[in-house]
N, C-alpha and C positions, 0 to 999 in steps of 0.2 A: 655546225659549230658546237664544239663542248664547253659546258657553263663551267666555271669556278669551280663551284660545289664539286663536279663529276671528277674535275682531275682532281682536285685534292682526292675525294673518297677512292681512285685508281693508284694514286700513290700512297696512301696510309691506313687503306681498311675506309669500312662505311662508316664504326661509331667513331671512331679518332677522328675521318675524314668529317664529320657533320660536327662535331667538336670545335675541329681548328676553324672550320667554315664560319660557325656562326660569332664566335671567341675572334676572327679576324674582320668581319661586318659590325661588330656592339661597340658602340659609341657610350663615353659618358654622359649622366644626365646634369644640364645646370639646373640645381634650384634655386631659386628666387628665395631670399630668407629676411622676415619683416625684422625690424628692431624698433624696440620702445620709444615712442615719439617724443616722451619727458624721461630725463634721466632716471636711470633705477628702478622704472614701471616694470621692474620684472613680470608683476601679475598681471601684467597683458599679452603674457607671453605662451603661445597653446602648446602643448604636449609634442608635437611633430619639429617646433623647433629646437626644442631642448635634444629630443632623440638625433635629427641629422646633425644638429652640430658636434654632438658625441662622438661622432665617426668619420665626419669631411675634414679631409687632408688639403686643400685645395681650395684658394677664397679669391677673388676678384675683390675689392674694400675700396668704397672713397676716399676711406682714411684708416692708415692700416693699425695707426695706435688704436682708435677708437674700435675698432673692429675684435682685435686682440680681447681689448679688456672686456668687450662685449662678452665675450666667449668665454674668458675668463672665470666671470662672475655668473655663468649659465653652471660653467663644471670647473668646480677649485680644483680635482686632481688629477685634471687634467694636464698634460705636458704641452703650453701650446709651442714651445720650440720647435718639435716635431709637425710643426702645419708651417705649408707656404701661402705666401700670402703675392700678391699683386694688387697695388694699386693702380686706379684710376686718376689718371692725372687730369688735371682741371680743364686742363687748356688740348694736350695732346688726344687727352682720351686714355682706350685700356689698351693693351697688347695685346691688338685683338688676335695675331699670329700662336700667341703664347694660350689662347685662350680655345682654338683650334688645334693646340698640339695635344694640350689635356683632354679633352675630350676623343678627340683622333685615335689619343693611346687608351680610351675607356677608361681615365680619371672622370670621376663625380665633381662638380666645381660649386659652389654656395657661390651667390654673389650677395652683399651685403651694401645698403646704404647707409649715409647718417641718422635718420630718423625715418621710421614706418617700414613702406612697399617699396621695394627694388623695383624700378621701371617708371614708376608712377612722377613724374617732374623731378625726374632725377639720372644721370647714365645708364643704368641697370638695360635700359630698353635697345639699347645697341648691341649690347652683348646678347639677351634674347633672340634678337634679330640672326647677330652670328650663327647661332648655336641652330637656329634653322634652317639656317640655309649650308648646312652643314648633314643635315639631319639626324641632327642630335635631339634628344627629350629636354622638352623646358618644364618644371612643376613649380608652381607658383607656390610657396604654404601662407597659410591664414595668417593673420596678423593685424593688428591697426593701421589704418586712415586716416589721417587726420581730415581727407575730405571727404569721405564715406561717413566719418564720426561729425564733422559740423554737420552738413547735409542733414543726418539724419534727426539732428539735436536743433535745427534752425528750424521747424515750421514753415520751411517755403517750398519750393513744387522737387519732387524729389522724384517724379515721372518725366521728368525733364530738365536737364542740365549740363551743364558746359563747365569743363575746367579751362581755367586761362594761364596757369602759371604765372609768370610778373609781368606785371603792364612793364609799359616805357620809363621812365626814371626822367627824361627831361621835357618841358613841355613847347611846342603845344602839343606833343604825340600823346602823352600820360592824359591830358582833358578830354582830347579828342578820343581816346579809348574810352574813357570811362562812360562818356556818352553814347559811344558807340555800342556800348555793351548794355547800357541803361535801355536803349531805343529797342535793342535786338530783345532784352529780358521782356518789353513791354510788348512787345510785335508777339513774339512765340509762347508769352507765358511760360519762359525759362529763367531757372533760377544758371545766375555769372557766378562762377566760382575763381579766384587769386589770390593771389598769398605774394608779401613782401618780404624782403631782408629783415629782421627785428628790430635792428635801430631805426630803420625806416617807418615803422608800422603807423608813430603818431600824423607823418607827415604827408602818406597814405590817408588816415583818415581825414586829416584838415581838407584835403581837393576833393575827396567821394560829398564830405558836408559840403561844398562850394561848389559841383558842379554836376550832384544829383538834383531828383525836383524830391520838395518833400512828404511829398507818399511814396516813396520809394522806400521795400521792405529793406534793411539791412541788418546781418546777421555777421558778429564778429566773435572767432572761436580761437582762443588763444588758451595755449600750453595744455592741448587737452591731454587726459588722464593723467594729469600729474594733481595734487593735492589742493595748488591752487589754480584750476581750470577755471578758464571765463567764457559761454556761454549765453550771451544777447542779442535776440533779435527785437528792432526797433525801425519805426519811419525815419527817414532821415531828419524829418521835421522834430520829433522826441530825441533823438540823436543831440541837433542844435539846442535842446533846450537843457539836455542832462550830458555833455559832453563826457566822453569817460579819458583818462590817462592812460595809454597801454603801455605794459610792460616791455621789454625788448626780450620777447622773448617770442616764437615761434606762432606763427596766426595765420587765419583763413578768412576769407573775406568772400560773404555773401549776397547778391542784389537781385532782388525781382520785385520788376517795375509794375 
């Protein structure tokens, strides 16, 4: 049997033939592209994002206004008319067809979330998923965490830890987690990592005070790198006795038992 390569190089010459060959096998690459976790944190922003989005024609967005103006405010002269854009819909997901045709054809695709790392408790990781089994190139670029950034700002075990994304919202599932996640922090000596909706954040805290024990570390990191970042870890029992107001604004919640 003759491979690919061989007929093309019998019908077109070797170097043309090795040309089209490997020109009709190259796949687009998705990168993974972080954005500022607080509005306008431009200066968290590393040198590899400013370069690819200089040049990427092609976006997957959770939200494609926000996405836009992200980009916008990276490069003013730039045209971004000339970029297409796709969103992820909330409910349906991305097109993930469309997300396979771009790459298929060796378009390069950015994907971009609302705040921080594509993938990280957010869609981004479906589409990475795609784009592999597809065998296309995924490259991750740097960027902020907002739970890499508490983690490492909380003083609790950072050689072991667990993200949980959002407990349950109605109870008894939300109590029953939270103890559940207390028991597990206190068994493994792992530090519980979750995050709430912002309006939600105060009322998150009232059930962690009511239904941790209180030596239990807690570490709450809200709107970090923005000007007014909040950073404290405390017992729950110091907790109880210095209750704080949280803002509605973007937070990470820490426990190790």
């Amino acid at each position: 049997m003759f491979g690919v390569q061989y007929i093309i190089n019998l019908l077109f010459g070797r170097g043309l033939g090795r040309l089209l060959y490997f020109s009709a096998m190259s796949k687009g690459i998705l990168y993974l592209i972080p954005v500022p976790i607080a509005d306008d944190a431009l200066h968290t922003m590393p040198a590899e994002v400013y370069s690819h989005t200089a040049v990427l024609q092609y976006y997957f967005a959770e939200n494609v206004r926000t996405a836009r103006r992200f980009i916008k405010s990276l490069h003013k002269d730039l045209v971004i008319e000339n970029i297409q854009f796709a969103e992820i819909d909330k409910h349906t997901g991305a097109d993930t067809a469309l997300l396979k045709k771009w790459l298929n054809e060796g378009k390069d695709v950015g994907v971009m979330s609302e705040a921080g790392c594509p993938g990280i408790a957010d869609p981004g990781a479906e589409l990475a998923g795609i784009a592999h089994g597809i065998g296309a190139t995924v490259v991750p670029l740097t960027g902020p965490s907002s739970i890499v950034l508490s983690l490492m700002a909380s003083g609790l075990n950072g050689q072991s830890f667990a993200f949980n994304g959002y407990l349950p919202i109605k109870e008894p599932m939300r109590s029953q987690k939270l103890k559940a996640l207390e028991a597990l922090s206190k068994k493994e000596n792992q530090t519980q990592l979750f995050i709430e909706t912002p309006y939600r954040n105060n009322q998150l805290l009232d059930e962690i005070l009511k239904h941790c024990e209180n030596n239990t570390r807690l570490c709450i990191a809200v709107n970090l790198s923005a000007p007014d970042s909040y950073i404290k870890t405390k017992t729950i029992g110091d907790w109880k006795q210095q209750k704080t107001a949280l803002p509605k604004a973007p937070a990470v919640f820490l426990l190790l038992a």
